[in-house]
Structures are given as C-alpha cells and as structure tokens.
C-alpha positions as a printed NumPy array, in Angstrom:
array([[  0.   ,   0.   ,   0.   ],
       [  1.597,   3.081,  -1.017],
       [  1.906,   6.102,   1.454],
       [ -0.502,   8.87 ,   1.504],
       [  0.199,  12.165,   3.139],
       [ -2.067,  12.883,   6.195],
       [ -4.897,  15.172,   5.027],
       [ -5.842,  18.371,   6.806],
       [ -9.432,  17.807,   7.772],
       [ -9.768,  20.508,  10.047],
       [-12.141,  22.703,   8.022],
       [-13.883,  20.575,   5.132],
       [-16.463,  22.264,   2.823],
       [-18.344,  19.975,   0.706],
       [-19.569,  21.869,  -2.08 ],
       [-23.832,  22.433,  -3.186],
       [-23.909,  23.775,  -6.843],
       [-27.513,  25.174,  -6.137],
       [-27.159,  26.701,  -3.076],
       [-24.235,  28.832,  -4.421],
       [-26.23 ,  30.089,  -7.392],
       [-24.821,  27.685, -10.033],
       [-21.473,  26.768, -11.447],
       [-19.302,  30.225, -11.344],
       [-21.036,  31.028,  -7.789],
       [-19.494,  27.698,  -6.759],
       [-16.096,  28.317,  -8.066],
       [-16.086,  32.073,  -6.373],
       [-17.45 ,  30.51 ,  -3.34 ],
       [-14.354,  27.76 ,  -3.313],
       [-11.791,  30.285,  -3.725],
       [-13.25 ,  32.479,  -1.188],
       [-13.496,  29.464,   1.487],
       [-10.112,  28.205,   0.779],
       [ -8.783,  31.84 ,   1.546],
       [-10.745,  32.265,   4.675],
       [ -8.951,  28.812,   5.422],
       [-11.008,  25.682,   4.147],
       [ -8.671,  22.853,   3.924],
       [-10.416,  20.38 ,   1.811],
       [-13.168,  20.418,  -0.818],
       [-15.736,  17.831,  -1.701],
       [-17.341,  18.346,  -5.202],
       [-20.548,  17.147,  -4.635],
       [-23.367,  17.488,  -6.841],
       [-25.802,  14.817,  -7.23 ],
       [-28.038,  16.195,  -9.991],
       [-24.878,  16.828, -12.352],
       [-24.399,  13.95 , -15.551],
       [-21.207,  12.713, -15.975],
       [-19.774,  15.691, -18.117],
       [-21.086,  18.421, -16.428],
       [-19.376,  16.853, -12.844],
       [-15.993,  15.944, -14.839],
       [-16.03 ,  19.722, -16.373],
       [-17.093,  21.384, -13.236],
       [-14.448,  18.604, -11.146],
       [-11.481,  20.343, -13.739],
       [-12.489,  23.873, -13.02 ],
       [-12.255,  23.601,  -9.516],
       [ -9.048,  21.694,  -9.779],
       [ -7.875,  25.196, -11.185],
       [ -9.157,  27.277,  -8.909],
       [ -7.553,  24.897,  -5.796],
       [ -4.292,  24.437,  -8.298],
       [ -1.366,  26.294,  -6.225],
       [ -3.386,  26.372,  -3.024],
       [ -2.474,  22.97 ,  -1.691],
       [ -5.71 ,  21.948,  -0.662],
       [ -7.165,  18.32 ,  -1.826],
       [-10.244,  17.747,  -3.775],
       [-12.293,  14.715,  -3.033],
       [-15.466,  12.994,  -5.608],
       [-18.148,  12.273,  -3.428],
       [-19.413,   8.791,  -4.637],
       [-17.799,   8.639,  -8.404],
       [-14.634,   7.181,  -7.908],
       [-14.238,   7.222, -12.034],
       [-15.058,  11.031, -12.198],
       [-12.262,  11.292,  -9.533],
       [ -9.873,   9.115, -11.405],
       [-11.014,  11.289, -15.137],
       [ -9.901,  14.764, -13.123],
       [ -6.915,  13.802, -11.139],
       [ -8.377,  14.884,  -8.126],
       [ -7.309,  13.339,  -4.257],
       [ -9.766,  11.157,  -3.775],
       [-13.584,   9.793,  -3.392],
       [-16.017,   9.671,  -0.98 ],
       [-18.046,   7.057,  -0.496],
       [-21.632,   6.529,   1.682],
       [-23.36 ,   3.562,   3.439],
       [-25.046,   3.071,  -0.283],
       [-22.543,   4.045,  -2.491],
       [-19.755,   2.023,  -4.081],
       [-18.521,  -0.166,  -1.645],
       [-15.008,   1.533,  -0.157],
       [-12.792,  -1.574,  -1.105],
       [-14.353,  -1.277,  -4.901],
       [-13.414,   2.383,  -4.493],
       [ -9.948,   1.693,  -3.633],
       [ -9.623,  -0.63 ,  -6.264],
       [-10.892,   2.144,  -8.596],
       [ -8.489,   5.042,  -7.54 ],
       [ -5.457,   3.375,  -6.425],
       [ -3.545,   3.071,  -4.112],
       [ -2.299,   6.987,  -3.777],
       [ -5.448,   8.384,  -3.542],
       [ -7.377,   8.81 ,  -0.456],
       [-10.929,   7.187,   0.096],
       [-13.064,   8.114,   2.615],
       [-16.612,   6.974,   3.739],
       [-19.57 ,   8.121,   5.907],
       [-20.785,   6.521,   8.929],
       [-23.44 ,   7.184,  10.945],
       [-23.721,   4.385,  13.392],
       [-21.039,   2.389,  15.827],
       [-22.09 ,  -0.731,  13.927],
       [-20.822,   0.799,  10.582],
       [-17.209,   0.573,  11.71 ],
       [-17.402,  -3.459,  11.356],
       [-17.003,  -3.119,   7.419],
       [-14.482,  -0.222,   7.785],
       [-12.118,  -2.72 ,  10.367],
       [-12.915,  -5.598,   8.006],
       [-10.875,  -3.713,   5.545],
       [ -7.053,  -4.463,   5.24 ],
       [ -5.464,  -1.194,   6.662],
       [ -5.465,   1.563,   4.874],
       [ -8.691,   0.901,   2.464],
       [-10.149,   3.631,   3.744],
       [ -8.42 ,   7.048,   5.091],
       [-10.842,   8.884,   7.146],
       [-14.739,   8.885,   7.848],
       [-16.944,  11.615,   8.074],
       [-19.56 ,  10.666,  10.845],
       [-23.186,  12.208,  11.026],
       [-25.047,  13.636,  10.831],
       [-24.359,  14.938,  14.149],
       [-27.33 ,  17.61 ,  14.62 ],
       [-30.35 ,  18.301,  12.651],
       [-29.894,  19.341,   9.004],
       [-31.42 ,  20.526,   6.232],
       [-28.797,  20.249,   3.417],
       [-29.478,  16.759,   2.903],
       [-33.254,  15.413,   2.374],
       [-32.574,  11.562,   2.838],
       [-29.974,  12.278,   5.765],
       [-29.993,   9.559,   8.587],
       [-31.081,  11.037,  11.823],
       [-28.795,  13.14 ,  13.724],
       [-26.831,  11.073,  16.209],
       [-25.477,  13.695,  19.088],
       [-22.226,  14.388,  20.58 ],
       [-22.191,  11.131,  22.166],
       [-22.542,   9.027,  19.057],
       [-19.657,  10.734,  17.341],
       [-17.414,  10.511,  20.754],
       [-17.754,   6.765,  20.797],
       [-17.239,   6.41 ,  16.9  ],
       [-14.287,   8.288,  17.336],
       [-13.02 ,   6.647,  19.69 ],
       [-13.077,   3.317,  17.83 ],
       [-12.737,   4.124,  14.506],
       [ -9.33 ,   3.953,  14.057],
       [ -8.828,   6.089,  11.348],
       [ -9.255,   9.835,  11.524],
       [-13.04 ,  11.171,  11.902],
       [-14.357,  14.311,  10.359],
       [-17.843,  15.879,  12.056],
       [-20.553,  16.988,   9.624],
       [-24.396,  17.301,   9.583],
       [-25.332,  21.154,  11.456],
       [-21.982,  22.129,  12.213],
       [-22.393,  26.054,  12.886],
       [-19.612,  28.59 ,  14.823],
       [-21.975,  27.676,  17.764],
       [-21.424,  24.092,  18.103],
       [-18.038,  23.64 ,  16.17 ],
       [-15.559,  23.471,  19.879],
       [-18.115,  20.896,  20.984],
       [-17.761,  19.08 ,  18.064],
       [-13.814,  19.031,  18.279],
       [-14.243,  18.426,  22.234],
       [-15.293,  14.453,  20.783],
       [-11.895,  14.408,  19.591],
       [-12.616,  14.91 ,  15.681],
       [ -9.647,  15.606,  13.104],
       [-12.08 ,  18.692,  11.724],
       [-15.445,  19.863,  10.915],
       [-17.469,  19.361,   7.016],
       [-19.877,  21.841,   6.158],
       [-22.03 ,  22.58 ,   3.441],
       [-24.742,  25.167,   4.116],
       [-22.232,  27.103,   6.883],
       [-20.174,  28.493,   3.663],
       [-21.961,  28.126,   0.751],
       [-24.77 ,  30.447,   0.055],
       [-23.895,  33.079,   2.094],
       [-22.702,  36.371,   1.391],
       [-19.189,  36.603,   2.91 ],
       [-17.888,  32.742,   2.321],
       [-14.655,  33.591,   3.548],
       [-15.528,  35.204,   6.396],
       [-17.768,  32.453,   7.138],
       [-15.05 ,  29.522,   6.957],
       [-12.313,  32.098,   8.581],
       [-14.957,  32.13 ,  11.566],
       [-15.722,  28.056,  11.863],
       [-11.694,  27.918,  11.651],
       [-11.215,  29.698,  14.277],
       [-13.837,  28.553,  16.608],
       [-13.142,  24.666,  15.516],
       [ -9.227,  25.571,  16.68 ],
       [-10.921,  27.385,  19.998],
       [ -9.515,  30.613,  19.461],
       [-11.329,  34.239,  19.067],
       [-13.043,  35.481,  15.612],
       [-11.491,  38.8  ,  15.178]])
C-alpha cells in the first residue's frame, strides 16, 4: 500500500452547486473558502451527468491548483480518477469503499460516511489503509441533505471516534456555535455545506468556523 500524506481535515467544505447560485457562484465561493482557510473540498453534486461533474471537477481543480488543498469525488470514484483529483467519498449506499480503492489506487485517499457504531465493522474488516478517514453524522439536525440519517449527538460521534481507528471528520449542522463541541469528541475537523456556501461573505464564514473549531477568538 503506497503512502498517503495525512490530510488536513480541520475545516472541510463539501460543495452544493444550487445553493451557491450555479457553477461560477461555486467556483467564487471555493476560492473564497479556501482563503478564509477551508482545507479540503468535496465536489458534490448529485443532480450533475457525468460531463457536467468531470467539467465542473477540472475547473475547480484550477481554482484549488497552487493552493495545496485536496479535492475529493463524493461517490464517483471514475469522475475522480477522469480529473486527477485526491480522492472519493463514499456513503453507506454508495460504491462499496474496497471497490473504491480498487478504482483510484492506491495513492489516492478514500473516505466513507458513517453514521452508526455498527458501521465501523465493514471499515475494520478492511485491510489497513482501504479507507483514510470517515466523516460521521449527521451529528445535529440538518437541512442540506433530504434523505440524511437522523442526527446522532455528541455522544454518538465521541464513541465512533473513539473506535474508529482512522481519523473522523464531524458533519451534519456544524455552525460557529457548536463547532468546539464538536472538536471536544476528539474529531480531526469539521465538514460543512450550508455554513459556507450560500452566504454572502464565504470567507468570512469559513475564517470564523476555523477559528472557533481551533478554539480561538473570531477577530
């Protein structure tokens, strides 16, 4: 298994083509994140045909190009492999994350979402290093996501985290307001979605869950 580098999950935005306004909203909305200190991307876009994800995958490769920050496929591992991008992720229904690894290789990073303890019995079945991190939720109520599981609490995420094994990523309602009790479970970061895209100031917005996720004052 080759080596990966450790990602930086500590602020991950996964990306909502509507709720930006369309395509160039989405790109301006990705730069402006990554400056205010987003540290991965997720291009996900479930209403988008193969094409329109693989062009709108290569345009925000450029905009991320130079900035060091990772973009991850949610669910199409073969869009991910077409672009060049980091990785996939992969849910409870999607391609299974071994078929996923198979797909991307061995240098790219796969990651899956969880939402129960029981969950983690496919991801330890795994030979080590199948799958790189998990993003666990949701954790509060949501409205992103129509056919989200129900949320599961700070004490669901605590004890997934503390068996998963692998590092965990927080994501379902994360707002400034909740994000130091989210890292008080012992997360690796925070994924948003409606917290930075959509609003007004996206950089401002993802400088401010930064800063709260790493406990320190917004100034």
């Amino acid at each position: 298994m080759a080596s990966r580098p450790a990602l930086d999950l500590s602020l991950y935005l996964v990306t909502d083509t509507e709720l930006c306004g369309g395509r160039h909203g989405l790109l301006d909305t990705v730069a402006a994140a990554v400056a205010g200190g987003v540290t991965a991307v997720q291009l996900r876009d479930p209403q988008a045909g193969t094409r329109e994800l693989v062009a709108l995958g290569h345009a925000l490769q450029e905009v991320l190009a130079e900035t060091g920050v990772p973009l991850i496929v949610n669910d199409r591992a073969d869009v991910a492999v077409a672009i060049g991008a980091a990785g996939v992720h992969v849910g409870q229904h999607d391609l299974p994350p071994e078929a996923a690894r198979a797909i991307v290789g061995d240098r790219a990073y796969v990651g899956l979402s969880v939402q129960t303890v029981r969950h983690l019995d496919a991801v330890h079945a795994q030979p080590p290093g199948t799958v790189d991190y998990l993003g666990v939720g949701p954790v509060f109520p949501q409205r992103t996501k129509a056919d989200a599981a129900a949320p599961g609490g700070l004490d669901v995420l605590t004890e997934i985290v503390g068996k998963a094994g692998v590092p965990c990523v927080s994501i379902g309602g994360i707002t400034v307001d909740n994000a130091v009790a989210a890292r008080a479970t012992g997360v690796h970061g925070i994924a948003v979605v409606s917290a930075i895209c959509g609003l007004n100031d996206p950089a401002g917005a993802a400088r401010a869950l930064r800063h709260r996720f790493q406990d320190q004052e917004v100034g």
